[in-house]
C-alpha positions as CSV (number, residue, x, y, z in Angstrom):
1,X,-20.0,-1.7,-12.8
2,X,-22.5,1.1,-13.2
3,X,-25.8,0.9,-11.4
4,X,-27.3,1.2,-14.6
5,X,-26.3,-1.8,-15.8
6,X,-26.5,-4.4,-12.6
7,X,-30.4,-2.8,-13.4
8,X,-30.6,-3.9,-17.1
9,X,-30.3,-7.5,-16.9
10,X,-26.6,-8.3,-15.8
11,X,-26.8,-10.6,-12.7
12,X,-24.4,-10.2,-10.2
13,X,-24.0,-14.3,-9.4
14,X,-23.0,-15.0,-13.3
15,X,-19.7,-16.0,-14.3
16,X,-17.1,-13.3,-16.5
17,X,-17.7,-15.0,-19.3
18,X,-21.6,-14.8,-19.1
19,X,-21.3,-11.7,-18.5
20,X,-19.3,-10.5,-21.6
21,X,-21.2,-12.6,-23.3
22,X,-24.2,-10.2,-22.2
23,X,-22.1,-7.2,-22.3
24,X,-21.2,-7.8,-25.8
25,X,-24.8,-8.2,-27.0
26,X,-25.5,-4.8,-25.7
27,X,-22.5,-3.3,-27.3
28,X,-24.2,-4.5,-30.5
29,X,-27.2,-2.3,-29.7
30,X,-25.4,0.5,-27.7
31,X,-21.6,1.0,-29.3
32,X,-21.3,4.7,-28.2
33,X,-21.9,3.9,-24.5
34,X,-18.3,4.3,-22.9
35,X,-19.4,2.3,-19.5
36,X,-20.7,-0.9,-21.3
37,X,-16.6,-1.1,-22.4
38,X,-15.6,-0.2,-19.5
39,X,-17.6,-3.0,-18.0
40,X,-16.7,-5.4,-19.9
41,X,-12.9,-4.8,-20.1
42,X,-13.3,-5.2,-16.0
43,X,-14.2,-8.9,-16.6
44,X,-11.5,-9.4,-19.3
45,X,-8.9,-8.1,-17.1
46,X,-10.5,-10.2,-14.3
47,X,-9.8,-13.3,-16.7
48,X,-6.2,-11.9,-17.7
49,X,-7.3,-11.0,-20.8
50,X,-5.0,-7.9,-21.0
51,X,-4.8,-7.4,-24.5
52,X,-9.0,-7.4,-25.0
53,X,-9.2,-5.7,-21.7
54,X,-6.5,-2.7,-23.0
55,X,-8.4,-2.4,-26.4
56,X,-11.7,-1.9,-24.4
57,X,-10.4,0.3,-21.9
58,X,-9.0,2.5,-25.0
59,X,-12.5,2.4,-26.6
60,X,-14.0,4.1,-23.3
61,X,-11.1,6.8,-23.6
62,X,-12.0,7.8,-27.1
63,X,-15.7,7.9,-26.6
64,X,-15.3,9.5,-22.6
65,X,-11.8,11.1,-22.6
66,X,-12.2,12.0,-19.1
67,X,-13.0,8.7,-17.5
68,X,-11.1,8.6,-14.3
69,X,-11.3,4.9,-13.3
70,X,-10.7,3.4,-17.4
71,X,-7.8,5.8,-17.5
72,X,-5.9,4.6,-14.4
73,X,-7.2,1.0,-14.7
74,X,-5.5,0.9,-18.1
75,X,-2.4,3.0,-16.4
76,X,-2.2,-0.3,-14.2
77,X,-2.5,-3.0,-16.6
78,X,0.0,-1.5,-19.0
79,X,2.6,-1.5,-16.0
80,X,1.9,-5.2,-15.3
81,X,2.4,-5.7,-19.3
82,X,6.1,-4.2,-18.6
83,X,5.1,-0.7,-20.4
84,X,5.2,1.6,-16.9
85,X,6.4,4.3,-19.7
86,X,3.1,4.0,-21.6
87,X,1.0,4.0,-18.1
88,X,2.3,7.0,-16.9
89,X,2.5,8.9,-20.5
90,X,-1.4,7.7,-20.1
91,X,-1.6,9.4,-16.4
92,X,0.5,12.3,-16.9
93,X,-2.2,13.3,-20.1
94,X,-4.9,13.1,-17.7
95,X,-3.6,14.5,-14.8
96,X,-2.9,18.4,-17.0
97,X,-6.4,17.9,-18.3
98,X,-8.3,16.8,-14.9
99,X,-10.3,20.3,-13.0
100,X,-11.4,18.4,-10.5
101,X,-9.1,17.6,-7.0
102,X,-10.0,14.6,-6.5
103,X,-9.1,13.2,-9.4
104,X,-6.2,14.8,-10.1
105,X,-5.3,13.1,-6.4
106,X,-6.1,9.8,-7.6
107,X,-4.2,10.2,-10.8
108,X,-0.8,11.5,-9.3
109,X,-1.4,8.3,-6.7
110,X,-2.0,6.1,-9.7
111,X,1.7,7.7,-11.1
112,X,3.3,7.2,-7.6
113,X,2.3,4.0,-7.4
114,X,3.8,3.0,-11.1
115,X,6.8,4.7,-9.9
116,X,7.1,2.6,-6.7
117,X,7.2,-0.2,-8.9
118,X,9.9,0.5,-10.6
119,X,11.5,1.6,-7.9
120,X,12.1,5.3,-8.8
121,X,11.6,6.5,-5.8
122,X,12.1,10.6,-6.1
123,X,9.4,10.4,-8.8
124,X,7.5,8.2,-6.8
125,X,7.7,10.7,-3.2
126,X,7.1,13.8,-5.9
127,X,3.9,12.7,-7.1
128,X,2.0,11.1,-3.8
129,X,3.2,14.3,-2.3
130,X,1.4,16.0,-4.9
131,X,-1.5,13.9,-4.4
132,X,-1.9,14.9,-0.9
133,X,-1.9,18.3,-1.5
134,X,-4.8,17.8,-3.9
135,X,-6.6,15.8,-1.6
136,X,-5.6,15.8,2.5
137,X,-8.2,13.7,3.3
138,X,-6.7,10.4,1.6
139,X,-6.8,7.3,3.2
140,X,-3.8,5.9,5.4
141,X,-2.3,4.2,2.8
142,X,-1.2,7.2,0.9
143,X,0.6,9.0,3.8
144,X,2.3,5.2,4.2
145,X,3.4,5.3,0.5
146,X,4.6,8.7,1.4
147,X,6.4,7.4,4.6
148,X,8.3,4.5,2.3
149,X,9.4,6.9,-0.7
150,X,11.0,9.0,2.2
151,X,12.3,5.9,3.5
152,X,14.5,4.6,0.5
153,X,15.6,8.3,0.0
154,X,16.6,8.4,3.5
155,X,14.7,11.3,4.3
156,X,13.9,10.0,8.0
157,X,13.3,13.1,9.8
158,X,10.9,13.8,7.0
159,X,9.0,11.1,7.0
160,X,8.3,11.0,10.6
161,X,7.5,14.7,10.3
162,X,4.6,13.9,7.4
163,X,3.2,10.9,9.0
164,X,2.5,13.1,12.2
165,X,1.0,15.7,9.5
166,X,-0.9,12.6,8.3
167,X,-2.0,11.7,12.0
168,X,-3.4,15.0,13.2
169,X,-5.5,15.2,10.1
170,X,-7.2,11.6,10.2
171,X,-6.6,10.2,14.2
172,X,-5.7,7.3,12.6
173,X,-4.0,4.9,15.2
174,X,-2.6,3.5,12.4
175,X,-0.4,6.3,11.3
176,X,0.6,7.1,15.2
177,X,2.0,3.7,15.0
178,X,3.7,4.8,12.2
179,X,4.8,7.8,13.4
180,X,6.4,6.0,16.4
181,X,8.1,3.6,14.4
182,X,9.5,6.2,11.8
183,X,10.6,8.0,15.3
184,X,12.5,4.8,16.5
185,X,14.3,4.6,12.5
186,X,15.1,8.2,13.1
187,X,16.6,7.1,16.2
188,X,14.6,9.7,18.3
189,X,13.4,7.1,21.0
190,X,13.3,9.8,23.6
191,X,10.5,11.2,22.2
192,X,7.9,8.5,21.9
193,X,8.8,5.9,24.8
194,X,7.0,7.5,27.4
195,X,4.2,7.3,24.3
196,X,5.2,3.3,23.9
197,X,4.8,2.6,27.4
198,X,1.6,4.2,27.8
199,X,0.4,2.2,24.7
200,X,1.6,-1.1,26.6
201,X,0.1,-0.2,29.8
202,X,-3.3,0.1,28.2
203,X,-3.1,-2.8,25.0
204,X,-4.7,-6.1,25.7
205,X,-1.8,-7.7,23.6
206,X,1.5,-6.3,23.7
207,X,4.2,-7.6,21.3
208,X,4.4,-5.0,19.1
209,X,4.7,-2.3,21.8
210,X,7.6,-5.2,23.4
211,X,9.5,-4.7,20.3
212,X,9.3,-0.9,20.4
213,X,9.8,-0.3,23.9
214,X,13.1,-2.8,23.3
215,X,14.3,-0.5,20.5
216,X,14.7,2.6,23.4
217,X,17.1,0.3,25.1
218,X,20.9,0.2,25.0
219,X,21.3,-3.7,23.2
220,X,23.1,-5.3,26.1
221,X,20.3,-4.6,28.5
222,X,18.8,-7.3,29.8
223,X,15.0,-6.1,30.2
224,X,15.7,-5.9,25.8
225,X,16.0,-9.4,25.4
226,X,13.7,-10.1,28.2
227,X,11.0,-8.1,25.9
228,X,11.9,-9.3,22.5
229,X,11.3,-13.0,24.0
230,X,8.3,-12.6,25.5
231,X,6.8,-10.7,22.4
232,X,8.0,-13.7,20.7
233,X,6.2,-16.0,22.6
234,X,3.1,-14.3,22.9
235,X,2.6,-14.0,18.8
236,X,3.5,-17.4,18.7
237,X,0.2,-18.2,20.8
238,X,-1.5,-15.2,18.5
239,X,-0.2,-16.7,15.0
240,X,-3.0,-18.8,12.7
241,X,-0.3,-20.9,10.9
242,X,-2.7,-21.3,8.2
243,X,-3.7,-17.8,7.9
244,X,-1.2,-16.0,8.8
245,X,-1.2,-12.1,10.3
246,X,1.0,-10.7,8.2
247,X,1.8,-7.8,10.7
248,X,2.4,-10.6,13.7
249,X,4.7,-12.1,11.0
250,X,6.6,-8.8,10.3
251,X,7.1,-8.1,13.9
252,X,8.0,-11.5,14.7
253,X,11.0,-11.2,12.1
254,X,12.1,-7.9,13.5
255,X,12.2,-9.5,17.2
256,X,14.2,-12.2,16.0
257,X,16.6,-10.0,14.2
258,X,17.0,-7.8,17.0
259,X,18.1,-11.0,19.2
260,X,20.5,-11.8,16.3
261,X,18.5,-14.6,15.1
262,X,19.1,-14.0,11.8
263,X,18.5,-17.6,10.4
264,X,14.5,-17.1,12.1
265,X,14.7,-13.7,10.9
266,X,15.0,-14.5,7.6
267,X,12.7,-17.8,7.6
268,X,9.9,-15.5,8.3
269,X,11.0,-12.9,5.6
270,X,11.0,-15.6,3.0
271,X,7.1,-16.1,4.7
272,X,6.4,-13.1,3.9
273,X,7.3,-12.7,0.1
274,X,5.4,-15.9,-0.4
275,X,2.2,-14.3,1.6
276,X,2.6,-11.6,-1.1
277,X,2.8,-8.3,1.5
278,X,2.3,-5.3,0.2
279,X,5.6,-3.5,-1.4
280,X,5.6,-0.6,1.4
281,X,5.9,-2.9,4.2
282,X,8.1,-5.4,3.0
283,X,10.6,-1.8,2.4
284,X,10.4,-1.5,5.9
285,X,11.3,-4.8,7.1
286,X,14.0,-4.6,5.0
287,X,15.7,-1.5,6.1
288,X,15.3,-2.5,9.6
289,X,16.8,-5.9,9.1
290,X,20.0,-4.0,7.7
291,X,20.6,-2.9,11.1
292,X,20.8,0.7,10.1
293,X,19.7,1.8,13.5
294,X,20.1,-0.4,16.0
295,X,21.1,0.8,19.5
């Protein structure tokens, strides 16, 4: 909600329905001004009120054809209605009209994302590809969108090859991580375990650098297991059983599945589907626990 109108009366501790109540009393008074719609469909949508929330988000389009945030918003809630085609029609309209970067990132990352959804994954690497090139400085988690579309088209080499692009632009630890682990898919372990070990020696907890220093082993090794257990055991003392870490959790499913545990393995997949993770990182697991490329 616009500045404007937290300053004309609306109070930030009211309820959604308060605050259509309000925000339909000023459309009354106001009905050209696109951002009291836009407003208000935010608190229909926040009720699940798609269909008044659609028809307000449609009402801002007609009066501000160019408004970024209405135009993906609505992109979004038409996907979760089960019309993806209708969101990115929607998207792919704005994106040839849009001048400005930015926006034409957020857009194309708006399309990638409906894409992801359903799971069409070429469509989905074209456009957050796209995105980047528009706008470098993205946050992490569009090179990570990036790094899953390459990773159910089996494009490993690239993937580990743009995360590293990703990396030297931002220093994100994060996407180091990322680029170690799309190293170890690739199975190119030579190149990062000096890296991994380096990260152990100086990490006040250690599990997840356990698991990947394992993953440069030969599997009958002994110091493997000897890892995998002990990473085990230390996220078991780490783990809040009542809020769970969901990256703890993901780890501790791929240590079990690396011992062959695959009854634990799977418990704490099922964990994680309930916990709701977030689509990229449940694509990971998921590869990995096919055993693609285990040594």
């Amino acid at each position: 909600m616009s500045a404007s109108l937290v300053g004309s009366g609306l109070q930030a501790h009211e309820s959604p329905h308060d605050t259509i109540h309000r925000l339909t009393h000023k459309i009354e008074h106001a009905s050209s001004n696109a951002e009291l719609y836009y407003a208000r469909a935010i608190e229909y949508k926040s009720l699940g009120k798609a269909t008044l929330a659609i028809a307000d988000f449609n009402k801002v389009l007609k009066l501000a054809p160019g408004h970024l945030n209405s135009t993906i918003a609505l992109a979004r809630l038409l996907t979760q209605q089960s019309k993806p085609d209708q969101g990115l029609k929607i998207l792919q309209n704005a994106i040839k009209t849009c001048d400005d970067a930015e926006g034409k990132a957020r857009l194309l990352k708006a399309s990638s994302d409906i894409h992801i959804s359903q799971k069409h994954y070429q469509q989905a690497y074209t456009a957050i590809a796209l995105a980047l090139d528009h706008f470098p400085k993205a946050s992490d988690d569009w090179f990570l969108q990036q790094s899953s579309s390459n990773l159910q088209l089996g494009e490993l080499k690239r993937r580990y090859q743009q995360l590293a692009i990703g990396f030297r632009r931002s220093g994100s630890a994060v996407l180091q991580n990322a680029w170690i682990d799309a190293k170890l898919d690739a199975d190119e372990s030579g190149d990062v375990k000096a890296l991994i070990q380096k990260q152990r020696a100086d990490s006040r907890f250690v599990s997840s650098w356990d698991i990947r220093l394992a993953q440069t082993l030969r599997k009958e090794a002994p110091e493997r297991k000897n890892l995998l257990k002990a990473a085990i055991a230390e996220i078991d003392q780490r783990l809040n059983l009542d809020r769970p870490d969901v990256t703890l959790l993901i780890d501790r499913c791929y240590a079990y599945h690396l011992l062959d545990d695959e009854d634990q393995a799977q418990e704490n997949r099922q964990w994680l589907i309930e916990l709701k993770v977030q689509s990229f990182q449940l694509d990971w697991l998921d590869f990995k626990l096919k055993g693609t490329t285990d040594n």
